[in-house]
C-alpha positions, 0 to 999 in steps of 0.5 A: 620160327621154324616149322616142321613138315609132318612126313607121311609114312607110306602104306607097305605089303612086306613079304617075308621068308620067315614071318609071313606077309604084313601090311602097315606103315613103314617106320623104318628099314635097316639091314634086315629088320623093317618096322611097321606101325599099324600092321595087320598079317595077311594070311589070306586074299583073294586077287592074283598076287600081292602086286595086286592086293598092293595096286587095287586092294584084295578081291571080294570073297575069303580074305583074311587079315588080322587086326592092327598091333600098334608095331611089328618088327620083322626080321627076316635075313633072307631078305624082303619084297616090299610093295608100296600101296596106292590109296585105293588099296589101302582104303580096301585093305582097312576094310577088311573085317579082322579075321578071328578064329 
């Protein structure tokens, strides 16, 4: 009997030339196309730099993400920075209430 070892998908900040910053699980990365699940777009933190946002999560204050959208697919051909989270981010990054106009 075989048996399968869930993999985890890492938590990722993806930096983008062309559609902005987002942060989800990393699905898949091919050429210049990354897919995530549970991807929220980041239009506003408080913290120094996403560096930041990716090590310890955003600041108290005027964040504001939007809500989660089951898969978002970013092309971007000028290419990505990507930056893996730490748990304490991502609990941080989930708790931020989802900015509506």
């Amino acid at each position: 009997m075989k048996t399968t070892k869930k993999i985890k998908k890492p938590y990722v900040i993806v930096r983008s030339h062309t559609a902005g910053v987002h942060a989800g699980y990393l699905e898949s990365r091919k050429g210049d196309t990354v897919v995530l699940s549970q991807s929220r777009r980041l239009w506003k933190w408080i913290g120094a730099s996403l560096y930041q946002v990716a090590n310890t999560g955003p600041g108290n204050g005027d964040n504001r993400f939007g809500g989660a959208v089951i898969k978002t697919e970013i092309v971007s051909p000028q290419g990505f920075e990507i930056a893996h989270c730490r748990p304490e981010a991502i609990k941080a990054i989930h708790a931020v209430p989802e900015w509506k106009v």
